[in-house]
N, C-alpha and C positions, 0 to 999 in steps of 0.2 A: 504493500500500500504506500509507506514511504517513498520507495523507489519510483514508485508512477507518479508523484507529485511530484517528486525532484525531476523527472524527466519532464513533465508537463512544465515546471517553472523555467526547465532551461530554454525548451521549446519557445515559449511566452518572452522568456530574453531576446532570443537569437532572432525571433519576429519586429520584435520592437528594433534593434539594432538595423535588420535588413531594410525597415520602414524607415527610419533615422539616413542611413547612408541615402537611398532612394530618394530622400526631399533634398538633401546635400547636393546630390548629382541634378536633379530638377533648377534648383538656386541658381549652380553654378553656368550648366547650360542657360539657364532662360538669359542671366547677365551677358554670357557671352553671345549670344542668339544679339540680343538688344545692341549691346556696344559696334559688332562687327559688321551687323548684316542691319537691322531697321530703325537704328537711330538716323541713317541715312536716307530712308526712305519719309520718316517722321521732319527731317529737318529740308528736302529739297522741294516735299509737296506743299512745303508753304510759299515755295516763290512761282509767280504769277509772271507772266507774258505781258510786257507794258504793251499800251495802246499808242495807235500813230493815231492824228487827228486826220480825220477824212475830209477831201476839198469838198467846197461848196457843191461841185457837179457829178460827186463821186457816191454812188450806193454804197449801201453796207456791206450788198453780198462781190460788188467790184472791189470793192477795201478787203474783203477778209483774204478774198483771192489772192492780188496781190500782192500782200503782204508777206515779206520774207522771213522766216523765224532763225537765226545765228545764234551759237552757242559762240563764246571769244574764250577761249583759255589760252593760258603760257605757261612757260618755264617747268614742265614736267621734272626735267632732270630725273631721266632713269638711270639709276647706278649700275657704273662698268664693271669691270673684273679687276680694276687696279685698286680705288678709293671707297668702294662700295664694299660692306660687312655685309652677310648674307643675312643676319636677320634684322639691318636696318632697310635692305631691298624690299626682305618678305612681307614687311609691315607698312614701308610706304608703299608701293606697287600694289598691296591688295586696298590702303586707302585707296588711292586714285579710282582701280579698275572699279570697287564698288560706287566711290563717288559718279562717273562717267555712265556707267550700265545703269543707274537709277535714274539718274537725269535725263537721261535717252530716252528711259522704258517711260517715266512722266510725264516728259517736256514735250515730245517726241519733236526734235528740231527738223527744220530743211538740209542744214549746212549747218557744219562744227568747225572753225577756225582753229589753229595751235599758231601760237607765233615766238616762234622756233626755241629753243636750247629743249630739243625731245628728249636729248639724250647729253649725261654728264661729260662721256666721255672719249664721245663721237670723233674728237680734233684728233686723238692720238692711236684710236682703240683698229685695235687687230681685225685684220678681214674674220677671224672664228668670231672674236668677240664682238664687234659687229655687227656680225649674221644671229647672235644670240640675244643681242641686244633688239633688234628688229623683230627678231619671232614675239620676244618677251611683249615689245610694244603693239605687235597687231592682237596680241590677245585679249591686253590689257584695254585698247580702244575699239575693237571690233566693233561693228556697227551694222543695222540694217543697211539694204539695199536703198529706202528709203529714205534715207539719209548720205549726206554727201561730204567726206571726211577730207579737208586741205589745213597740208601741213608745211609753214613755210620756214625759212633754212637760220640758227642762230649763231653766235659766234660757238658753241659748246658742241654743236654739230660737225661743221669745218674745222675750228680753229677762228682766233681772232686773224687779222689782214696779214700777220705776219708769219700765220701758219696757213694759212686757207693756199690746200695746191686744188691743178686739175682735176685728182685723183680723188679726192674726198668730197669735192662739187661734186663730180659726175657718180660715185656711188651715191649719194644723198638724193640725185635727179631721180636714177635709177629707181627708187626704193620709191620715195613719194612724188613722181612725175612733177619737181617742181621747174621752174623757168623764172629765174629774176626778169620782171618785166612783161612776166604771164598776166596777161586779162580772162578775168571768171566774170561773165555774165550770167546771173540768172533772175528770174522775173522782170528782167529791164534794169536792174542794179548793176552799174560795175564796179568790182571789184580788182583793182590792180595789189598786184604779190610784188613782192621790192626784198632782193636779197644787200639788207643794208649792209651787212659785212663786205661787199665790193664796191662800198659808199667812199673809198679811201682819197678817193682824190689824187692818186700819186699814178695817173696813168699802165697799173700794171696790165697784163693780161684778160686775167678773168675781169676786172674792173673794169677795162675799155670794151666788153661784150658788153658787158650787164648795160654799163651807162645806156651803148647805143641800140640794145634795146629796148629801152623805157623811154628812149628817145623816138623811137617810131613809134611806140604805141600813145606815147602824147602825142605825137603827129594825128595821130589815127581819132586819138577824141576830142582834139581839136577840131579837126574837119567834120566829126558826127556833130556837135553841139552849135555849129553856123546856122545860122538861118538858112533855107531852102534859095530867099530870094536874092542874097548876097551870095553869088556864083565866085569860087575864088579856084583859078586853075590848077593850082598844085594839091587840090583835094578831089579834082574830075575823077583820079583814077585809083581812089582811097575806099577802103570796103569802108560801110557807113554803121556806125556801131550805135545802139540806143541810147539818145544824146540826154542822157541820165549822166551829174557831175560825178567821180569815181569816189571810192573809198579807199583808200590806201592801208594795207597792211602789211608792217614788215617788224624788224622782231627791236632793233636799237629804235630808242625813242628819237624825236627830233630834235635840237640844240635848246638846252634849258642850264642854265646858270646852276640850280639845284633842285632840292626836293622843299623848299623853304616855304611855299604857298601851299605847297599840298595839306590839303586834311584828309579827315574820315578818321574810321576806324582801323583801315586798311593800308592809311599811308605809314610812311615811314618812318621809325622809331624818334621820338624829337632831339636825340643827340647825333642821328643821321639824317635829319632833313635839310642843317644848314653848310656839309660839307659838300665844297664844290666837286662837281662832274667836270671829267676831262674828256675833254671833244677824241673821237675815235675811239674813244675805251667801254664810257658810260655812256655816250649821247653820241649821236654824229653831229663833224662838223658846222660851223655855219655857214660854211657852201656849200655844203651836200644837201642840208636843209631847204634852203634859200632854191637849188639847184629843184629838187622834186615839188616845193611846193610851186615854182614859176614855169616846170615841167606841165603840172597837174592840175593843179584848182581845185584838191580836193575839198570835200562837206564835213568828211571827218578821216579823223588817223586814227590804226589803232597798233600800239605796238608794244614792248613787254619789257625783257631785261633786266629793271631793277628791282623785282620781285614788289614792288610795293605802288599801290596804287596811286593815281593822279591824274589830276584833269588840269590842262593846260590852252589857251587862247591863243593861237597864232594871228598874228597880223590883225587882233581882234577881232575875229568871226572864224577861226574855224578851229573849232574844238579838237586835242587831240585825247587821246585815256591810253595811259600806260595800265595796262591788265595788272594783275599781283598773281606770284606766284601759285598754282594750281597744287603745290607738294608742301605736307605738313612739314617736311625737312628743313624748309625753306619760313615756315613764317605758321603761327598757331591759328591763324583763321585763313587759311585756303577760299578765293571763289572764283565765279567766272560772269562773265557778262551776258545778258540775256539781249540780244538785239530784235526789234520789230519793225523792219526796215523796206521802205517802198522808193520807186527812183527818185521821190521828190523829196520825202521825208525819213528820218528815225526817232524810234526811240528805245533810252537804255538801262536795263534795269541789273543792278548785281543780285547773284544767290551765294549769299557764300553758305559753306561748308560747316558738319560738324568742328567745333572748338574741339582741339586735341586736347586742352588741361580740362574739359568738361568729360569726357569720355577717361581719361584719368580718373578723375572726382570721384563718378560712378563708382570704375574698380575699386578706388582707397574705401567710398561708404560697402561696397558690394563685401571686401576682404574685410572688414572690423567690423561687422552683421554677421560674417561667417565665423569669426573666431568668438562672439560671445555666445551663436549656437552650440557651438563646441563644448565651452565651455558650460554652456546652461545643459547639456545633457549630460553631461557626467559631474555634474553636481559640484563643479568648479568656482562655479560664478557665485557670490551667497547673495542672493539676493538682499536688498537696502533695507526692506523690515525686522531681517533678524541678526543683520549685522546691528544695527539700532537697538535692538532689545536686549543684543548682547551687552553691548555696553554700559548698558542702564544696568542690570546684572549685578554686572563686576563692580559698578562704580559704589551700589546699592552693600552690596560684601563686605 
């Protein structure tokens, strides 16, 4: 009889114990389920698609149409095989790829802009690493059909001017079909691609391509934006492009003194916003600037590099936004730009990113909830009423 109740009590133990571990592992997974996978679904369904104001003679259901949906991200930096720790890769590279596949599966965009440094280690990195580097990223950005993925070239790709050869251009073309100087039309928007790394000024090679051509494709929308009735000969035998003014994006910002005007949240730390930018390093020159914007006329610029966000007035009217960087590596609130752009108008909304010290938070509250279950089940913890009574007790004695 004894012996059936001591097995019945151990039985009674080992149940309670298997039910104890069983909520442990529930806890643990639900936090990790939370932090990894749908804090990122909870934090991008709340950014919304700004509106463009529709003309006077324009319907709603001709505006909806229209209307072009851009996602603008930068500065990826995917870690190579020289400066990259495999488990600082593992952890940004699955931020990003969840950040990216949510936003997609949400947002559902036309066009996703990158403006350019895809990759950290691109200037130096080995045709293996490389080709490893590129699988990593088409997996990480995969996209529908339905969507249309342009990635343009940054110094951390090539090399800055000083490294940038033929060889590392043309694998970069290769890989993401790019072209300095490449026009993307679509809905009657154009879009001109500007590999500002060959913005050097110093007459090399690759630079005197690039320059000359963005110099025919300003030719080109030049002659599209004339009036029909001002007949001018040297655009008779010009393919005629939708005389929609462009939008230029390329990865170096245009010539800006510093980060001193910028605010937000996103701009640049305040004991980095009043050191000066060195023209070719941080900004391009100011005739390279001068040079594209008297090329171009663009409405708006959009370009990346100093990982921290800004909006700047050229020649006062034409807005540019330095993106911020897209990698928590890079800066604790990650976003990207949400553009809703038609040929005459846009407009631009940021979503940023789960905060990395918030998803921290979680784990530190998740881990010190898990250790005083621990403790509360094995009878560790004394609870506050009879530690109290104790005292009174003793003191009473």
């Amino acid at each position: 009889m004894l012996r059936s109740c001591s097995s019945a009590v151990r039985t009674l133990s080992l149940k309670k114990r298997i039910c104890f571990l069983m909520k442990l592992m529930c806890f643990i997974s639900s936090v990790l389920v939370f932090c990894e996978f749908l804090i990122y679904y909870v934090v991008i369904f709340q950014c919304r698609w700004p509106e463009v104001k529709a003309g006077a003679h324009t319907s709603t259901k001709e505006t909806s149409t229209s209307v072009l949906k851009a996602i603008i991200l930068a500065d990826t930096h995917l870690l190579g095989e020289i400066k990259g720790h495999w488990l600082d890769k593992l952890r940004r590279e699955w931020q990003m790829e969840r950040s990216f596949q949510t936003a997609l599966w949400l947002l559902q965009p036309d066009i996703v802009f990158i403006l350019g440094d895809v990759f950290d280690e691109g200037k130096w990195s080995s045709p293996q690493a490389w080709a490893d580097d590129v699988r990593r990223f088409r997996k990480m950005f995969r996209h529908p059909v339905s969507t249309e993925l342009v990635v343009i070239v940054g110094n951390h790709d090539i090399g800055f001017h000083y490294e940038m050869t033929t060889y590392k251009v043309k694998r970069f073309e290769k890989v993401f079909n790019f072209t300095s100087g490449k026009l993307i039309t679509r809905k009657g928007i154009n879009f001109v691609i500007v590999n500002s790394v060959a913005m050097e000024g110093d007459g090399c090679a690759i630079c005197r391509t690039s320059e000359a051509e963005l110099v025919a494709l300003s030719h080109k929308l030049n002659c599209s934006q004339q009036k029909l009735n001002h007949s001018n000969k040297r655009c008779s035998d010009v393919e005629k492009l939708p005389a929609s003014e462009p939008i230029l994006l390329q990865h170096y910002p245009l010539y800006r003194k510093s980060d001193a005007e910028c605010s937000g949240e996103d701009a640049a730390a305040p004991e980095e916003k009043n050191i000066p930018f060195k023209e070719k390093y941080d900004v391009l020159s100011q005739e390279a600037s001068q040079k594209l914007m008297w090329w171009f006329h663009p409405r708006l610029i959009l370009s990346g590099h100093t990982h921290s966000a800004c909006e700047v007035l050229h020649a006062g009217k034409i807005p540019e936004i330095s993106v911020p960087s897209f990698s928590w590596r890079n800066r604790n609130n990650p976003n990207f730009i949400m553009g809703s752009i038609t040929p005459t108008d846009f407009s631009l909304r940021k979503c940023f990113l789960p905060y990395e010290s918030r998803v921290f938070t979680i784990y530190c509250a998740a881990g010190a909830l898990f250790v005083i279950l621990i403790l509360a089940h094995f009878q560790l913890l004394t609870p506050p009423f009879y530690f109290a009574q104790r005292l009174i007790s003793k003191r009473k004695a």
